[in-house]
C-alpha positions in Angstrom: 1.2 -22.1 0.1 0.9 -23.1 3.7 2.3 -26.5 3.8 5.7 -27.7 2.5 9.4 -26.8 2.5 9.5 -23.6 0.5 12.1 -23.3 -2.2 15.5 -21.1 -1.0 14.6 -18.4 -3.5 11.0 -18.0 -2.6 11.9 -18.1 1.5 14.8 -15.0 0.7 12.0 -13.0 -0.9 9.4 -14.0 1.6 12.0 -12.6 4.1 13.0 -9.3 1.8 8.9 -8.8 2.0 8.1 -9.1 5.7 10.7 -7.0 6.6 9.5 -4.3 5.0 9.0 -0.6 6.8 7.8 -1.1 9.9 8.0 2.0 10.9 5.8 3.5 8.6 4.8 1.5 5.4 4.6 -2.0 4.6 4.2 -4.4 1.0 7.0 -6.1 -1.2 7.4 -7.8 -4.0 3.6 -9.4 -3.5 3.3 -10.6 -6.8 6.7 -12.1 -7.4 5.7 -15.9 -7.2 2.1 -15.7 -7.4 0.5 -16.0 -10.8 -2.7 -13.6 -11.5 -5.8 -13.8 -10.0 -9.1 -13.5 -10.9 -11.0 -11.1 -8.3 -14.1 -10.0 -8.1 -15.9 -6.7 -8.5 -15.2 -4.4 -5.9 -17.8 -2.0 -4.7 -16.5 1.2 -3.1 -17.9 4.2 -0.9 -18.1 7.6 -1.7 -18.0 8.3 -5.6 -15.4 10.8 -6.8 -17.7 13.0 -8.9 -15.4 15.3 -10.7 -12.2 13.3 -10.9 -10.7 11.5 -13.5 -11.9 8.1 -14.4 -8.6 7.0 -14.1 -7.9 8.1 -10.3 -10.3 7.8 -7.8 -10.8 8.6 -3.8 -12.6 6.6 -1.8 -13.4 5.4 1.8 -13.3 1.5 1.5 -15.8 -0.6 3.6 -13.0 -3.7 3.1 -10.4 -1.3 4.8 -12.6 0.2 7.5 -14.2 -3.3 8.5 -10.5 -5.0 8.8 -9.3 -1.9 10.7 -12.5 -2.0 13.6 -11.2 -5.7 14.2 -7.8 -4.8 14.8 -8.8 -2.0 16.8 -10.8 -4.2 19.2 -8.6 -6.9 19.4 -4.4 -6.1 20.1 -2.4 -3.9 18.7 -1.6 -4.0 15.1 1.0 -2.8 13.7 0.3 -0.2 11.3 -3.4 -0.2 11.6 -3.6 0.7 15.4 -2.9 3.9 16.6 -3.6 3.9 20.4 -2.3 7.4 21.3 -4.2 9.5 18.8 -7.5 9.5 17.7 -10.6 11.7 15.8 -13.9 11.9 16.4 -14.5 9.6 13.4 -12.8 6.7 14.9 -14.0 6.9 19.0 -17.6 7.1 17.1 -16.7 3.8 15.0 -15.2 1.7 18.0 -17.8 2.9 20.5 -20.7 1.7 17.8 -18.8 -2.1 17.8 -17.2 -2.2 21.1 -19.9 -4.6 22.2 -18.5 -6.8 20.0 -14.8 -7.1 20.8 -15.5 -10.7 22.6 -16.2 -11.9 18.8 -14.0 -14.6 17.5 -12.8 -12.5 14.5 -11.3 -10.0 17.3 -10.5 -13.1 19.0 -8.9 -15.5 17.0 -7.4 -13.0 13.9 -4.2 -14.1 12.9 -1.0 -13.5 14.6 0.7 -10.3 14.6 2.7 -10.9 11.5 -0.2 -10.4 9.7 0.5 -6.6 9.6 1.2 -3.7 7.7 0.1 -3.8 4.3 -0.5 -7.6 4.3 -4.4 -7.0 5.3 -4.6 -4.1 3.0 -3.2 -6.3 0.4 -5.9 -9.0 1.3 -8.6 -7.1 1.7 -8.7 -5.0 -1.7 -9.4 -8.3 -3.4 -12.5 -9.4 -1.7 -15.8 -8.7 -2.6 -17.8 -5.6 0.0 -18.7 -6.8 3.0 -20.8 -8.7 4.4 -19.8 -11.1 1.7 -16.2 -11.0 1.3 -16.2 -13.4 -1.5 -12.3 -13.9 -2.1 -10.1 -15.5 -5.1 -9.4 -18.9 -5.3 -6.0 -17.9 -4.2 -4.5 -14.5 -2.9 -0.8 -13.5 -3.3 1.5 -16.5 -1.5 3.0 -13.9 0.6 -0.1 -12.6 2.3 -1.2 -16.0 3.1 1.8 -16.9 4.9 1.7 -14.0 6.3 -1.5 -15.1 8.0 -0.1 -18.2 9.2 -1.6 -20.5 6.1 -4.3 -20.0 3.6 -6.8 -22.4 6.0 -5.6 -19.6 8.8 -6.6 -16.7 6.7 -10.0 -18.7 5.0 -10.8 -18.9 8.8 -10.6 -15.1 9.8 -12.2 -14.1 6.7 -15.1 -16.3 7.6 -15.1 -15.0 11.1 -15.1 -11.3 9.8 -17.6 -12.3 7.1 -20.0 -13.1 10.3 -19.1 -10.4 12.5 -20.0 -8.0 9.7 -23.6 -9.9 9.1 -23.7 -9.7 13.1 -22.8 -5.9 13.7 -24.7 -4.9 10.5 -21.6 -3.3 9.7 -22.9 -2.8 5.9 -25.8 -0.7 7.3 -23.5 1.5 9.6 -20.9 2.4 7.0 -23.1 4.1 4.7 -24.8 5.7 7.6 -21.1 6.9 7.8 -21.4 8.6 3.8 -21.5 12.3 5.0 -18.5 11.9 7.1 -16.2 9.8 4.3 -16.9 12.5 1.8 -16.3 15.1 4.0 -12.7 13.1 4.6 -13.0 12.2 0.0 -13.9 15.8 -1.2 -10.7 17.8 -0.2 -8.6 15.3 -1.5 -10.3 14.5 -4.5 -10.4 18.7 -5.2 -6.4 18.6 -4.6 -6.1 15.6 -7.6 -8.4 17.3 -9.7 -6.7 20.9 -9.5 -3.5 19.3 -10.3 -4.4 17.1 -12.8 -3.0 14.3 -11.5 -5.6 11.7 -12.8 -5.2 12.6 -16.5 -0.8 12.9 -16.1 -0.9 9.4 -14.4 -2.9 7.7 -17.2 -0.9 9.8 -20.2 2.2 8.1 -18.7 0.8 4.6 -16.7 -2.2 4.3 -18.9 -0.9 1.0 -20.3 0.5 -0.2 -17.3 -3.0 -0.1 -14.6 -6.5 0.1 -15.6 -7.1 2.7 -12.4 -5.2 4.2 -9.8 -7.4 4.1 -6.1 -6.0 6.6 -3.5 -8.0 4.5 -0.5 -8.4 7.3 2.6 -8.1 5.1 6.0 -9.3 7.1 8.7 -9.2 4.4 11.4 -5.4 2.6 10.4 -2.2 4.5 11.9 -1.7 8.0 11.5 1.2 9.2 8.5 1.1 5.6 7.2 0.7 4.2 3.8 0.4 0.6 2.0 0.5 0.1 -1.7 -1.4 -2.6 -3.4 -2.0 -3.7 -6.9 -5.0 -6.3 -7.6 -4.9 -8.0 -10.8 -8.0 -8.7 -12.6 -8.6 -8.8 -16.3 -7.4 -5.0 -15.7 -5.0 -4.1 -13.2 -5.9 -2.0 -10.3 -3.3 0.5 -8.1 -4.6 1.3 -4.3 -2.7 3.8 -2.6 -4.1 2.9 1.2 -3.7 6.3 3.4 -3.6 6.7 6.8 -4.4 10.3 8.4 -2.3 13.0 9.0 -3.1 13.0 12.8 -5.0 16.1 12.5 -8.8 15.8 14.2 -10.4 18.1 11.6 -12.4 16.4 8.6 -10.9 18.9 6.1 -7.5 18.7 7.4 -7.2 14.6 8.7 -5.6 14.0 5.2 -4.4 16.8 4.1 -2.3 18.3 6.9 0.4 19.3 4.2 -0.5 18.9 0.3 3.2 17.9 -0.4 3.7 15.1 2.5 0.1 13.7 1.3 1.2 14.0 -2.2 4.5 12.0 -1.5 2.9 9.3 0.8 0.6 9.0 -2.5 2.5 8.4 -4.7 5.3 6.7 -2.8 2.8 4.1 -2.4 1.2 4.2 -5.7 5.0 3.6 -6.7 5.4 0.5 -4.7 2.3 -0.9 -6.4 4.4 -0.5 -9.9 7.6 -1.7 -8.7 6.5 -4.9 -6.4 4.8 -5.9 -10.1 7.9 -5.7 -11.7 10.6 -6.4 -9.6 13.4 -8.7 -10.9 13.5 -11.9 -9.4 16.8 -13.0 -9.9 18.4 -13.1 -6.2 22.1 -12.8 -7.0 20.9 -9.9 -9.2 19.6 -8.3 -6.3 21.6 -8.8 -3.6 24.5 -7.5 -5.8 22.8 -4.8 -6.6 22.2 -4.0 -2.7 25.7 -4.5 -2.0 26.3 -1.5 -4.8 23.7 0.6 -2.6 25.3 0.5 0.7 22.8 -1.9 2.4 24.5 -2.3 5.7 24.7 1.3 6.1 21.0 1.9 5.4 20.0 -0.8 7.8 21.8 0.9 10.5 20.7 3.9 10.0 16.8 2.2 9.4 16.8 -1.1 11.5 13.1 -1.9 10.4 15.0 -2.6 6.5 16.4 -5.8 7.7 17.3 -7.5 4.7 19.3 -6.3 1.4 16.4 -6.8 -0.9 14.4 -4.4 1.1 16.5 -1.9 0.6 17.1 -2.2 -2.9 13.2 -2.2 -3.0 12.7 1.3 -1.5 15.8 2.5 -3.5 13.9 2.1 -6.4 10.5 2.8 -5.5 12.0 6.5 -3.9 13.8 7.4 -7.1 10.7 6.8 -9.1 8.8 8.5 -7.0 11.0 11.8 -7.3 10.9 11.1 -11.3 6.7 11.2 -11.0 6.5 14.1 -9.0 9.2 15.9 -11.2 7.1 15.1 -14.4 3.7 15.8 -12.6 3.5 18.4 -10.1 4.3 21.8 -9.3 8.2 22.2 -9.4 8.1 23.5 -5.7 5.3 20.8 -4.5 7.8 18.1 -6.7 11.4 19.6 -4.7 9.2 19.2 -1.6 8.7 15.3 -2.7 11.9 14.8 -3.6 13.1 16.0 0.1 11.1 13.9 1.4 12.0 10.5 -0.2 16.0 11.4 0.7 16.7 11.1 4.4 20.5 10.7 5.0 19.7 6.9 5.6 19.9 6.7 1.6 23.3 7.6 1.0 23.5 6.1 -2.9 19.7 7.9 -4.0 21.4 10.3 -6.2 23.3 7.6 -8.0 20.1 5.6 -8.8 18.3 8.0 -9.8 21.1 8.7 -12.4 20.4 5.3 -13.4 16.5 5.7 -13.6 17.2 9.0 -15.5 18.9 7.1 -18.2 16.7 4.7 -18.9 13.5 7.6 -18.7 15.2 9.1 -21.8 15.7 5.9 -23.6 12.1 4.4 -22.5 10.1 7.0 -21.0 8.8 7.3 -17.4 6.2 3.9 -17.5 8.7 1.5 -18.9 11.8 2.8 -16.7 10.2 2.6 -13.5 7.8 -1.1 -14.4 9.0 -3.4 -17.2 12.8 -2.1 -17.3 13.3 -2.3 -13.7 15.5 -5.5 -14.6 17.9 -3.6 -16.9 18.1 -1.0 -13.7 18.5 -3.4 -11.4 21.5 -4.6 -13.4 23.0 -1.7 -13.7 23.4 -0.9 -10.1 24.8 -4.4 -9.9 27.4 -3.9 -12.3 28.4 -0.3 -10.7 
Protein backbone atom coordinates (compact mmCIF):
# COMPACT_ATOMS: atom_id res chain seq x y z
CA UNK A 1 0.00 0.00 0.00
CA UNK A 2 2.51 2.37 1.41
CA UNK A 3 5.75 0.96 0.60
CA UNK A 4 7.04 -0.18 -2.92
CA UNK A 5 7.19 0.98 -6.53
CA UNK A 6 3.57 1.18 -7.53
CA UNK A 7 2.61 -0.40 -10.89
CA UNK A 8 2.26 2.35 -14.03
CA UNK A 9 -1.48 1.61 -14.16
CA UNK A 10 -2.22 1.92 -10.53
CA UNK A 11 0.11 5.36 -10.17
CA UNK A 12 -2.20 6.95 -13.49
CA UNK A 13 -5.37 6.19 -11.55
CA UNK A 14 -3.92 7.20 -8.29
CA UNK A 15 -3.24 10.50 -10.13
CA UNK A 16 -6.80 10.56 -12.09
CA UNK A 17 -8.21 10.20 -8.23
CA UNK A 18 -6.33 12.94 -6.33
CA UNK A 19 -7.02 15.30 -8.78
CA UNK A 20 -10.35 15.20 -8.48
CA UNK A 21 -12.70 18.62 -7.92
CA UNK A 22 -11.03 20.60 -5.75
CA UNK A 23 -13.10 23.13 -6.07
CA UNK A 24 -16.08 21.68 -4.78
CA UNK A 25 -16.14 17.79 -4.52
CA UNK A 26 -13.73 15.18 -4.22
CA UNK A 27 -13.52 10.90 -4.64
CA UNK A 28 -12.54 8.68 -7.73
CA UNK A 29 -12.35 5.53 -8.73
CA UNK A 30 -11.72 4.33 -4.81
CA UNK A 31 -12.46 0.92 -5.32
CA UNK A 32 -10.64 0.32 -8.55
CA UNK A 33 -7.58 -1.75 -7.13
CA UNK A 34 -8.74 -2.55 -3.84
CA UNK A 35 -10.57 -5.72 -3.27
CA UNK A 36 -13.68 -5.64 -0.71
CA UNK A 37 -13.59 -5.15 2.70
CA UNK A 38 -15.19 -6.30 5.57
CA UNK A 39 -16.31 -3.24 7.87
CA UNK A 40 -17.93 -3.07 10.72
CA UNK A 41 -21.34 -2.02 11.98
CA UNK A 42 -21.90 1.52 11.73
CA UNK A 43 -23.93 3.27 14.32
CA UNK A 44 -25.42 6.63 13.16
CA UNK A 45 -27.24 9.75 14.80
CA UNK A 46 -30.55 10.93 14.35
CA UNK A 47 -33.01 8.06 13.05
CA UNK A 48 -35.01 8.90 9.92
CA UNK A 49 -38.51 7.94 11.27
CA UNK A 50 -40.69 8.13 8.24
CA UNK A 51 -38.32 7.58 5.43
CA UNK A 52 -37.72 4.73 3.47
CA UNK A 53 -35.56 1.92 4.73
CA UNK A 54 -33.65 2.19 1.76
CA UNK A 55 -32.57 6.06 2.07
CA UNK A 56 -31.68 7.46 5.13
CA UNK A 57 -30.59 11.09 6.68
CA UNK A 58 -28.39 11.32 9.24
CA UNK A 59 -25.76 13.44 11.18
CA UNK A 60 -22.66 11.09 11.47
CA UNK A 61 -20.50 11.23 14.66
CA UNK A 62 -17.43 9.72 12.28
CA UNK A 63 -17.96 12.91 10.07
CA UNK A 64 -18.46 15.47 12.75
CA UNK A 65 -15.42 14.08 14.89
CA UNK A 66 -12.92 14.18 11.71
CA UNK A 67 -14.30 17.62 10.74
CA UNK A 68 -13.64 19.35 14.71
CA UNK A 69 -9.92 18.09 14.02
CA UNK A 70 -9.50 19.75 10.91
CA UNK A 71 -11.11 22.72 12.11
CA UNK A 72 -8.68 23.06 14.98
CA UNK A 73 -5.69 22.17 13.24
CA UNK A 74 -4.97 24.01 9.39
CA UNK A 75 -6.99 24.46 6.78
CA UNK A 76 -8.46 21.55 4.96
CA UNK A 77 -9.45 21.60 1.97
CA UNK A 78 -13.05 20.84 1.62
CA UNK A 79 -13.77 20.37 5.25
CA UNK A 80 -12.77 23.93 6.44
CA UNK A 81 -14.62 26.80 5.74
CA UNK A 82 -12.92 29.82 7.57
CA UNK A 83 -15.08 32.65 6.21
CA UNK A 84 -18.61 31.37 7.00
CA UNK A 85 -19.94 29.87 9.87
CA UNK A 86 -23.47 28.83 11.96
CA UNK A 87 -24.20 28.92 15.21
CA UNK A 88 -23.90 25.08 15.17
CA UNK A 89 -20.26 25.05 14.38
CA UNK A 90 -18.83 28.28 16.70
CA UNK A 91 -20.77 26.09 19.52
CA UNK A 92 -18.87 22.85 18.44
CA UNK A 93 -15.22 24.41 18.10
CA UNK A 94 -15.67 26.60 21.20
CA UNK A 95 -16.71 23.17 23.28
CA UNK A 96 -13.09 21.54 21.95
CA UNK A 97 -10.94 24.46 21.34
CA UNK A 98 -9.11 23.59 24.52
CA UNK A 99 -8.02 20.88 22.77
CA UNK A 100 -6.39 22.04 19.56
CA UNK A 101 -2.65 21.49 21.16
CA UNK A 102 -3.71 17.54 20.87
CA UNK A 103 -1.61 15.49 18.69
CA UNK A 104 -4.50 14.36 16.41
CA UNK A 105 -4.81 18.29 15.59
CA UNK A 106 -1.24 18.18 15.66
CA UNK A 107 0.26 15.51 13.77
CA UNK A 108 -2.98 14.60 11.15
CA UNK A 109 -1.77 13.80 8.03
CA UNK A 110 -0.63 16.11 5.37
CA UNK A 111 -2.91 18.16 3.41
CA UNK A 112 -3.40 15.67 0.67
CA UNK A 113 -5.41 13.93 2.83
CA UNK A 114 -8.42 16.06 1.67
CA UNK A 115 -11.59 16.16 0.19
CA UNK A 116 -13.49 13.12 0.19
CA UNK A 117 -10.43 10.98 1.17
CA UNK A 118 -11.43 11.42 5.09
CA UNK A 119 -15.08 10.99 4.31
CA UNK A 120 -14.12 7.97 2.49
CA UNK A 121 -12.12 6.67 5.58
CA UNK A 122 -14.15 7.55 8.03
CA UNK A 123 -17.63 5.86 6.90
CA UNK A 124 -15.83 2.59 7.42
CA UNK A 125 -14.96 2.82 11.03
CA UNK A 126 -16.81 1.81 13.81
CA UNK A 127 -18.56 5.25 16.10
CA UNK A 128 -16.38 6.88 17.93
CA UNK A 129 -14.59 6.61 20.59
CA UNK A 130 -13.71 3.28 19.16
CA UNK A 131 -13.08 3.68 15.61
CA UNK A 132 -12.47 0.07 15.05
CA UNK A 133 -11.30 0.10 11.22
CA UNK A 134 -10.85 -2.86 8.43
CA UNK A 135 -7.97 -4.74 8.14
CA UNK A 136 -7.42 -2.60 5.07
CA UNK A 137 -9.18 0.59 3.63
CA UNK A 138 -9.36 1.49 -0.07
CA UNK A 139 -5.38 1.83 -1.42
CA UNK A 140 -6.09 5.21 -2.53
CA UNK A 141 -7.18 6.69 0.82
CA UNK A 142 -4.22 5.36 2.49
CA UNK A 143 -1.78 6.90 0.25
CA UNK A 144 -3.58 9.62 0.47
CA UNK A 145 -2.64 9.77 4.13
CA UNK A 146 0.84 9.36 3.43
CA UNK A 147 0.91 5.32 4.22
CA UNK A 148 -1.36 3.00 6.00
CA UNK A 149 1.10 3.20 9.41
CA UNK A 150 0.48 7.19 8.78
CA UNK A 151 -3.23 6.86 8.78
CA UNK A 152 -3.22 3.76 11.66
CA UNK A 153 -1.46 6.65 13.60
CA UNK A 154 -4.05 9.54 13.23
CA UNK A 155 -6.82 7.21 13.77
CA UNK A 156 -5.27 6.21 17.01
CA UNK A 157 -4.67 9.78 17.90
CA UNK A 158 -8.35 10.70 17.14
CA UNK A 159 -9.46 7.50 18.84
CA UNK A 160 -7.85 9.24 22.14
CA UNK A 161 -8.83 12.70 21.55
CA UNK A 162 -12.44 11.43 21.35
CA UNK A 163 -12.03 9.33 24.80
CA UNK A 164 -10.25 12.62 25.99
CA UNK A 165 -12.95 15.34 24.92
CA UNK A 166 -15.83 12.90 25.68
CA UNK A 167 -16.76 13.66 22.31
CA UNK A 168 -19.38 10.66 22.38
CA UNK A 169 -21.18 12.34 25.26
CA UNK A 170 -21.27 15.84 23.55
CA UNK A 171 -22.59 14.70 20.22
CA UNK A 172 -25.71 13.29 21.37
CA UNK A 173 -26.11 16.23 23.67
CA UNK A 174 -26.03 17.73 20.08
CA UNK A 175 -29.49 15.31 19.04
CA UNK A 176 -32.02 18.30 19.10
CA UNK A 177 -29.91 20.30 16.86
CA UNK A 178 -28.94 17.38 14.13
CA UNK A 179 -32.59 16.61 13.74
CA UNK A 180 -33.53 19.94 13.53
CA UNK A 181 -30.67 19.99 10.50
CA UNK A 182 -32.22 15.76 9.54
CA UNK A 183 -36.04 16.50 9.65
CA UNK A 184 -36.44 19.07 6.64
CA UNK A 185 -34.46 16.96 4.49
CA UNK A 186 -35.70 13.79 5.40
CA UNK A 187 -39.55 15.44 4.82
CA UNK A 188 -38.14 16.65 1.15
CA UNK A 189 -37.04 12.67 0.35
CA UNK A 190 -40.12 11.34 1.74
CA UNK A 191 -42.58 13.81 -0.23
CA UNK A 192 -40.85 12.94 -3.31
CA UNK A 193 -40.48 9.48 -2.95
CA UNK A 194 -37.15 9.33 -3.61
CA UNK A 195 -36.29 6.34 -1.22
CA UNK A 196 -38.71 3.91 -2.78
CA UNK A 197 -37.66 5.22 -6.92
CA UNK A 198 -33.92 4.75 -5.90
CA UNK A 199 -34.35 1.03 -4.59
CA UNK A 200 -37.03 0.14 -7.65
CA UNK A 201 -34.14 1.03 -10.00
CA UNK A 202 -30.61 0.56 -7.59
CA UNK A 203 -32.14 -2.00 -5.35
CA UNK A 204 -29.72 -4.65 -6.67
CA UNK A 205 -26.92 -2.56 -6.94
CA UNK A 206 -26.57 -0.97 -2.90
CA UNK A 207 -28.16 -2.31 0.12
CA UNK A 208 -28.89 1.53 1.35
CA UNK A 209 -28.40 4.87 0.13
CA UNK A 210 -27.03 7.38 3.33
CA UNK A 211 -27.48 11.16 2.47
CA UNK A 212 -24.78 12.13 5.51
CA UNK A 213 -25.70 16.04 6.46
CA UNK A 214 -22.21 17.74 7.46
CA UNK A 215 -22.82 20.82 9.14
CA UNK A 216 -19.25 21.61 10.14
CA UNK A 217 -17.22 20.58 6.47
CA UNK A 218 -17.27 23.36 3.69
CA UNK A 219 -20.25 25.08 2.64
CA UNK A 220 -21.99 23.77 -1.11
CA UNK A 221 -19.63 20.72 -1.01
CA UNK A 222 -20.24 17.08 -1.46
CA UNK A 223 -18.18 13.67 -1.26
CA UNK A 224 -19.52 10.37 -2.36
CA UNK A 225 -18.60 7.12 -0.82
CA UNK A 226 -19.57 3.64 -1.17
CA UNK A 227 -18.46 1.05 1.77
CA UNK A 228 -18.62 -2.43 0.96
CA UNK A 229 -19.72 -4.92 3.44
CA UNK A 230 -21.60 -8.11 2.97
CA UNK A 231 -24.21 -5.38 1.55
CA UNK A 232 -23.10 -2.36 -0.10
CA UNK A 233 -23.64 0.96 1.40
CA UNK A 234 -23.96 4.58 -0.78
CA UNK A 235 -23.12 7.86 1.51
CA UNK A 236 -23.87 11.01 -0.02
CA UNK A 237 -21.69 13.38 2.45
CA UNK A 238 -23.33 17.10 2.39
CA UNK A 239 -22.01 20.11 3.23
CA UNK A 240 -24.39 23.26 4.06
CA UNK A 241 -25.85 25.61 1.97
CA UNK A 242 -24.13 28.52 3.77
CA UNK A 243 -27.41 29.61 5.19
CA UNK A 244 -27.26 30.11 9.25
CA UNK A 245 -30.88 28.94 9.83
CA UNK A 246 -31.44 25.15 10.94
CA UNK A 247 -34.33 24.76 8.59
CA UNK A 248 -32.70 26.36 5.70
CA UNK A 249 -28.52 25.22 6.31
CA UNK A 250 -29.32 22.34 3.82
CA UNK A 251 -31.89 23.26 2.01
CA UNK A 252 -31.22 26.72 0.67
CA UNK A 253 -32.76 25.51 -2.74
CA UNK A 254 -34.56 21.95 -3.03
CA UNK A 255 -33.12 21.58 -6.66
CA UNK A 256 -29.27 22.51 -5.96
CA UNK A 257 -29.52 20.11 -2.64
CA UNK A 258 -31.19 17.59 -4.82
CA UNK A 259 -28.38 17.68 -7.48
CA UNK A 260 -25.38 17.81 -5.03
CA UNK A 261 -27.34 14.54 -3.78
CA UNK A 262 -27.43 12.75 -6.14
CA UNK A 263 -24.40 13.92 -8.00
CA UNK A 264 -22.65 12.41 -5.25
CA UNK A 265 -24.75 9.41 -4.73
CA UNK A 266 -23.80 9.04 -8.53
CA UNK A 267 -20.15 9.03 -8.00
CA UNK A 268 -20.54 6.29 -5.43
CA UNK A 269 -22.15 4.05 -8.48
CA UNK A 270 -19.71 5.03 -10.98
CA UNK A 271 -16.16 5.02 -8.93
CA UNK A 272 -17.55 1.11 -8.28
CA UNK A 273 -17.80 0.42 -11.69
CA UNK A 274 -15.49 2.32 -13.61
CA UNK A 275 -13.52 0.52 -16.32
CA UNK A 276 -9.99 0.06 -15.67
CA UNK A 277 -8.50 -0.33 -18.80
CA UNK A 278 -6.22 3.02 -19.20
CA UNK A 279 -5.91 3.20 -23.01
CA UNK A 280 -9.71 2.74 -22.83
CA UNK A 281 -9.96 5.74 -20.92
CA UNK A 282 -7.69 8.02 -21.95
CA UNK A 283 -9.20 7.52 -25.47
CA UNK A 284 -12.21 7.91 -24.42
CA UNK A 285 -11.17 11.47 -22.77
CA UNK A 286 -9.51 12.51 -25.90
CA UNK A 287 -13.25 11.86 -27.57
CA UNK A 288 -14.58 14.28 -24.71
CA UNK A 289 -12.45 17.29 -25.24
CA UNK A 290 -10.25 16.93 -22.07
CA UNK A 291 -7.87 19.70 -22.73
CA UNK A 292 -10.62 22.03 -23.16
CA UNK A 293 -12.43 21.11 -19.92
CA UNK A 294 -9.24 21.38 -18.03
CA UNK A 295 -8.89 24.86 -19.15
CA UNK A 296 -11.91 25.89 -18.51
CA UNK A 297 -11.81 23.70 -14.86
CA UNK A 298 -7.95 23.65 -13.84
CA UNK A 299 -8.77 21.63 -10.56
CA UNK A 300 -9.61 18.43 -13.46
CA UNK A 301 -6.00 17.92 -14.05
CA UNK A 302 -5.80 14.76 -15.59
CA UNK A 303 -7.96 13.07 -18.56
CA UNK A 304 -9.43 10.33 -16.44
CA UNK A 305 -10.96 12.91 -14.25
CA UNK A 306 -12.74 14.26 -16.70
CA UNK A 307 -14.02 11.26 -18.25
CA UNK A 308 -15.13 10.48 -14.57
CA UNK A 309 -17.38 13.56 -14.09
CA UNK A 310 -18.61 13.09 -17.70
CA UNK A 311 -20.13 10.10 -16.75
CA UNK A 312 -21.13 10.65 -13.35
CA UNK A 313 -23.05 14.18 -14.71
CA UNK A 314 -24.91 12.43 -17.39
CA UNK A 315 -26.23 9.85 -15.01
CA UNK A 316 -27.08 12.09 -12.77
CA UNK A 317 -29.42 14.07 -15.35
CA UNK A 318 -30.82 10.40 -16.32
CA UNK A 319 -31.78 9.88 -12.27
CA UNK A 320 -33.30 13.05 -11.83
CA UNK A 321 -35.20 12.78 -15.24
CA UNK A 322 -36.60 9.28 -14.10
CA UNK A 323 -37.17 10.49 -10.45
CA UNK A 324 -38.18 13.92 -9.84
CA UNK A 325 -40.42 16.57 -10.72
CA UNK A 326 -39.84 17.38 -14.48
CA UNK A 327 -39.14 21.13 -13.52
CA UNK A 328 -36.97 20.17 -10.17
CA UNK A 329 -35.18 17.33 -12.88
CA UNK A 330 -34.54 20.46 -15.86
CA UNK A 331 -33.27 22.44 -12.81
CA UNK A 332 -30.65 19.34 -12.21
CA UNK A 333 -29.85 18.92 -15.47
CA UNK A 334 -28.80 22.78 -15.62
CA UNK A 335 -26.84 22.37 -13.14
CA UNK A 336 -24.66 19.38 -14.08
CA UNK A 337 -23.91 21.34 -17.71
CA UNK A 338 -21.65 24.33 -17.26
CA UNK A 339 -20.07 25.37 -20.60
CA UNK A 340 -16.79 23.69 -19.25
CA UNK A 341 -18.54 20.27 -20.62
CA UNK A 342 -18.76 20.98 -24.11
CA UNK A 343 -19.35 17.01 -25.27
CA UNK A 344 -22.39 16.31 -22.17
CA UNK A 345 -25.03 16.16 -24.71
CA UNK A 346 -23.16 13.58 -26.77
CA UNK A 347 -22.67 11.19 -23.72
CA UNK A 348 -25.69 11.35 -22.57
CA UNK A 349 -26.74 10.19 -26.11
CA UNK A 350 -24.60 7.38 -25.36
CA UNK A 351 -25.96 6.69 -21.74
CA UNK A 352 -29.50 7.02 -23.35
CA UNK A 353 -28.87 4.11 -25.52
CA UNK A 354 -27.73 1.78 -23.41
CA UNK A 355 -30.88 2.98 -20.61
CA UNK A 356 -33.13 1.54 -23.31
CA UNK A 357 -31.24 -1.59 -23.95
CA UNK A 358 -30.36 -2.19 -20.04
CA UNK A 359 -32.37 0.11 -17.95
CA UNK A 360 -31.14 2.95 -15.72
CA UNK A 361 -28.97 0.55 -12.94
CA UNK A 362 -27.04 -1.39 -15.45
CA UNK A 363 -26.28 1.66 -17.81
CA UNK A 364 -25.01 3.87 -15.41
CA UNK A 365 -22.93 0.66 -12.94
CA UNK A 366 -22.10 -2.67 -14.60
CA UNK A 367 -22.20 -1.26 -18.44
CA UNK A 368 -20.19 1.66 -17.85
CA UNK A 369 -17.38 -0.38 -19.74
CA UNK A 370 -19.47 -0.77 -22.93
CA UNK A 371 -20.09 3.23 -22.47
CA UNK A 372 -16.79 3.96 -21.97
CA UNK A 373 -16.03 2.21 -25.21
CA UNK A 374 -18.24 3.87 -27.09
CA UNK A 375 -17.06 7.26 -26.47
CA UNK A 376 -13.70 5.89 -27.33
CA UNK A 377 -14.61 4.68 -30.60
CA UNK A 378 -16.59 8.07 -31.50
Amino acid sequence: MSGGGTPPRRACVDRWRYARRAAVRGAIISALFSPPVVTPARAQASSPAGASDFIRVVVDPRIELAAIAFHLGDQRAGWTDRGVSSAYRKAALRQFRPHREHRAIRAAPGRAFAYSWPAMAMVQLAPPPTLTRPVRLRMNVERSAGGALALDTWLADLRHFARATDFDAWFHSQAAVHESFVAPVRDLLHSLRLGPRLEAHFGQTVSRFTVVLAPLIQRTVGFGAQVRTAEAEAFAIIGPSGRRRPSELFIDDTATFLALTLHEFTHALVEHHLPSDTTLLLEAAASLQAPAVTAARPAYTDPGVVVVEYLVRACTIAIAAAMLPSEVAQRVARSQAPRAFPRLNHVQSVLADRIAARGLAAACTVDLAEVTSRLADQ
